[in-house]
N, C-alpha and C positions, 0 to 999 in steps of 0.2 A: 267442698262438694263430696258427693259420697260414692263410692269404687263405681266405675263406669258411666257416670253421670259426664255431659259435657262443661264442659266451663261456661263463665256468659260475661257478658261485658255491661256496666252500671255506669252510665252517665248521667253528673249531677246538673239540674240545667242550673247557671246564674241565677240570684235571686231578680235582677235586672230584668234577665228574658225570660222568667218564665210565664208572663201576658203577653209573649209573643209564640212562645213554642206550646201553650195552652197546658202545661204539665208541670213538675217538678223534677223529673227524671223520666229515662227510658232504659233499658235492658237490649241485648244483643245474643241471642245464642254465639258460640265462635264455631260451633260444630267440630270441637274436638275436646280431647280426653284426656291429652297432654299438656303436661305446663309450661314446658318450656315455650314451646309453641304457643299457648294462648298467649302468655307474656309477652310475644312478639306484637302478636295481634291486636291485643289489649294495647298495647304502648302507641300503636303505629294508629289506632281509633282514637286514642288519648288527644294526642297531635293531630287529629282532625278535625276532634270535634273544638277544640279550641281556635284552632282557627276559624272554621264555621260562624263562632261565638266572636271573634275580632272582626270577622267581617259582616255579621249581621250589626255589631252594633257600628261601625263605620256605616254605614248604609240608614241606619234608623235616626243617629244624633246629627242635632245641628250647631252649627257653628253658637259660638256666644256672643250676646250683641250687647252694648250699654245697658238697654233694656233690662236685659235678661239680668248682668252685672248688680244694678236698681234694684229690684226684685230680690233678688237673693240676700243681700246687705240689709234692705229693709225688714226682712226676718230674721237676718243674725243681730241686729239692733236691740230689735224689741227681745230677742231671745236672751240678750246680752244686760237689757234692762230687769227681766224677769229676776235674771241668775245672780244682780248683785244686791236686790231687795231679798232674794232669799239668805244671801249673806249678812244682811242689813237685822234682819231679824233672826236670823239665826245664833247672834253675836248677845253673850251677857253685857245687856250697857251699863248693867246696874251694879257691874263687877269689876273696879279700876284695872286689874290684874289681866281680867276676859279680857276687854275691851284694848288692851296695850298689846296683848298676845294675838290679837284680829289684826291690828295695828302693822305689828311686826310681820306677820304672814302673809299681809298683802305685798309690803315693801319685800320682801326675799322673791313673791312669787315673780313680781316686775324685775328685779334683781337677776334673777334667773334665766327670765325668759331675755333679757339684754344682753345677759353674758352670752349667751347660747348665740346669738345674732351676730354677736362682735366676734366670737372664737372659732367659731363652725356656723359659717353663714347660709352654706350652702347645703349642709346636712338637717337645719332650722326647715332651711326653707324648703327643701323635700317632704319633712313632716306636714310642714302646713300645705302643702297641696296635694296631701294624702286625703289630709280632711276636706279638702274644697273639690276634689274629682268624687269623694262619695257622694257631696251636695250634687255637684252637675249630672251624675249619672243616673240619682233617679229623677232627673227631668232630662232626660234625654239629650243634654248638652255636652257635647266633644269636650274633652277636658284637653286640649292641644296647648302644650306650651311656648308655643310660639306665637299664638296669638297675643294683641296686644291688652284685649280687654282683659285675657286671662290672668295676665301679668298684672293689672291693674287691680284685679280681685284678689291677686294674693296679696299684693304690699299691705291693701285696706282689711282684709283678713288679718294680717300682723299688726298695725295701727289699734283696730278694735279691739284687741286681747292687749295692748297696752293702756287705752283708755277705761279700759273696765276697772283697772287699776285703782286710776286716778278716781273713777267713780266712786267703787268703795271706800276710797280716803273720804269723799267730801262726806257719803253719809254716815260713816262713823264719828265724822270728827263734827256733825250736827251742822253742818256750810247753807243748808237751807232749801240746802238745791233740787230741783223736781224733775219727773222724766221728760218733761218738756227743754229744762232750761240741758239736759246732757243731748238732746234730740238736736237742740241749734246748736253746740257745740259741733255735733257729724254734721252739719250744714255749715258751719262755718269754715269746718276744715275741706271736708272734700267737693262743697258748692256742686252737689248731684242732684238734690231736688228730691230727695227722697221722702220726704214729709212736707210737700208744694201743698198745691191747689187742692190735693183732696181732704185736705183737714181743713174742717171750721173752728171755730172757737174754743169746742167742748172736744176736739181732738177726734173725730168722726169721719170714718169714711164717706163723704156729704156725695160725692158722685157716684157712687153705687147704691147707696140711697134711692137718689134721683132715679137711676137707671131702670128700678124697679117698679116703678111709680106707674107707667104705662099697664093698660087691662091683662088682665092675665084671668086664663077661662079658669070657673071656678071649680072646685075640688069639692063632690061630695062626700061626707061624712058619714059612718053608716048608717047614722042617725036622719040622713037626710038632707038635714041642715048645709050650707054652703060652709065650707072652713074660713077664715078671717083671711085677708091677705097677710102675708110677713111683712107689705110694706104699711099698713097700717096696724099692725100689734107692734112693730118695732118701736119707734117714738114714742108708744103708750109704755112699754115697758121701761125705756130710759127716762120718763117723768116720774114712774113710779118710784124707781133708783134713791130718783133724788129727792121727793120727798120722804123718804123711809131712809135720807141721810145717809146712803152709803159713799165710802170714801171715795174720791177722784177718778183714784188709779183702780177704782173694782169696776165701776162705772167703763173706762178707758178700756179695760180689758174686757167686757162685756161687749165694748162695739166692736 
């Protein structure tokens, strides 16, 4: 501040709330011109406004339910399948050396993360539910660990960073295997249902599909013309896919 100027007080809001407090910060005059003193003031506003911010979001989150568990799983899956075709191709195959050094990096990383489970169980498992409180918090879900589902998301949070593992083994070492056949593996193990009823054949969301299917008032163009539905360009564009032979999994990630 500059000679007689008052001090002022700078609260950052969370990136969490700030669609609830409509801002990203606010400012505070303290109406004084000493420091010792604003320091007081500033600290004792510090401690308020954090709390404010604990009991706003107790008040805004909801508990977590299986549901919810489902859901979240089923985009670490597919996030999980992205992340080891990007290793999959990232990997020299055409270089015995590459491909032994992929090899070995995978088995250290599994290595690793077992040792860490077996020696400091509980300092592991603090890390991983570092990362699963920033997934539930921006959906507004209580990260309480006491709950049981929560408890259930973390162990399957640890699982999946094991299986991704094993996954990069099969496809380096050319096993055959598709993101389907790693999909019924999470169904065989955790029997969640997480890729049930709404997949058809070609791997498609087939009930949200449907869902859309019902009239929906039309959208002019500025040209006038009525826009297409999404639920009739959709299907048109996934025939297109396939006859212009694009691969499964381009296909799969388009729906």
């Amino acid at each position: 501040k500059k000679p007689y100027q008052q001090y002022q007080f700078r609260c950052i809001i969370p990136n969490d709330l700030e669609e609830t407090f409509s801002t990203k910060e606010f400012r505070l005059s303290l109406k004084s011109s000493l420091y010792s003193q604003s320091k007081i003031i500033s600290t004792n506003l510090y401690n308020l406004s954090q709390f404010i911010f604990r009991e706003v979001r107790e008040g805004k989150m909801k508990d977590i339910t299986l549901e919810d568990v489902k859901n979240i799983l089923r985009v670490e899956v597919r996030k999980s399948l992205l992340h080891i075709h990007h290793y999959e191709f990232g990997t020299n195959v055409f270089s015995k050396d590459k491909l032994n050094e992929s090899r070995s990096r995978v088995d250290k990383e599994e290595e690793r993360l077992r040792e860490k489970l077996e020696k400091d169980y509980k300092g592991t498992i603090d890390l991983i539910e570092r990362e699963v409180d920033k997934i539930l918090i921006t959906q507004d879900l209580e990260p309480d660990k006491k709950n049981v589902e929560y408890k259930k998301l973390v162990r399957r949070w640890i699982e999946l960073k094991l299986m991704r593992q094993d996954w990069k083994r099969d496809l380096l070492n050319e096993s055959g295997k598709t993101d389907e056949d790693f999909r019924n593996e999470i169904e065989d193990k955790w029997k969640l249902g997480l890729f049930g009823e709404e997949y058809n054949q070609e791997g498609v969301v087939k009930k949200w599909v449907d869902y859309v299917e019902p009239p929906t008032p039309e959208v002019k163009s500025k040209s006038g013309s009525p826009s297409p539905l999404f639920s009739k360009v959709y299907p048109n564009h996934l025939e297109e896919m396939k006859r212009n032979r694009r691969r499964q999994d381009t296909i799969e990630e388009t729906k």
